[in-house]
C-alpha positions as CSV (number, residue, x, y, z in Angstrom):
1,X,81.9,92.9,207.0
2,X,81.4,96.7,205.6
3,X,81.7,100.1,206.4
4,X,80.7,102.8,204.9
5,X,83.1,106.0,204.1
6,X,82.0,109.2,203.2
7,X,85.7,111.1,201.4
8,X,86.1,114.9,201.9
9,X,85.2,115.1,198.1
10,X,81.8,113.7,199.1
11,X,82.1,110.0,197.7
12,X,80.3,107.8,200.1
13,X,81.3,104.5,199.1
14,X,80.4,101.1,200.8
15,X,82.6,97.8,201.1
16,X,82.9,94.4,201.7
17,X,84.6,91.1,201.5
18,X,84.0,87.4,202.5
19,X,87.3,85.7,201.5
20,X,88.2,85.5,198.8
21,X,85.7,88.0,197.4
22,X,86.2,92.1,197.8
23,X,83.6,94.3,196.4
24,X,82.4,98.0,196.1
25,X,79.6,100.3,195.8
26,X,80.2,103.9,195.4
27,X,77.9,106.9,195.0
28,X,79.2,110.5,193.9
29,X,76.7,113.6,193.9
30,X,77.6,117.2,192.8
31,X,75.7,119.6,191.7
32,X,77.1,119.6,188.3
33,X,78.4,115.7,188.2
34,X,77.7,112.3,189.6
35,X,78.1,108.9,189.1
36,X,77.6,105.2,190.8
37,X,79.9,102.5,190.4
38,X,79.8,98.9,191.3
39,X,83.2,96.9,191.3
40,X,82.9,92.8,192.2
41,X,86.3,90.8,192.0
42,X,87.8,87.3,193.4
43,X,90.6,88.7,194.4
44,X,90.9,87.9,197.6
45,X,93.4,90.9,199.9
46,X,94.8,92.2,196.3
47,X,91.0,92.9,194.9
48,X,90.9,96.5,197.3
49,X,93.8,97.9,196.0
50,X,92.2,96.9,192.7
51,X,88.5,98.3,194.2
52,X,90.7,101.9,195.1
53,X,92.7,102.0,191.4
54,X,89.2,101.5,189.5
55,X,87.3,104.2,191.6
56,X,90.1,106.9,191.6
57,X,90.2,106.7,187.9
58,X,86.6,106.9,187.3
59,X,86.8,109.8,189.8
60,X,89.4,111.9,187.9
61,X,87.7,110.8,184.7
62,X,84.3,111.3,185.3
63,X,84.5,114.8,187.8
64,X,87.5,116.6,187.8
């Protein structure tokens, strides 16, 4: 299963899981900034609230 999420900061970021693996793909364009991250884990139901602490800390880090 994915889907495919597009934030009103402009990060599209794409997500899946096939028990017990959760992963992550997420793409951020500004004029100024950008990035791409990849997060993998094993995790099982705890690896996305792992996936969402890892991007929102590259995502203060990295743009604002």
């Amino acid at each position: 299963m994915f889907q495919i999420i597009i934030g009103k900061f402009g990060f599209a970021q794409k997500y899946g899981y096939n028990n017990p693996y959760s992963n992550a793909a997420g793409l951020y364009l500004d004029e100024n900034k950008g990035y791409r991250i990849t997060i993998l884990t094993s995790l099982s139901g705890y690896g996305e609230k792992i996936i969402g602490d890892i991007n929102q800390i590259c995502f203060e880090f990295l743009v604002q």
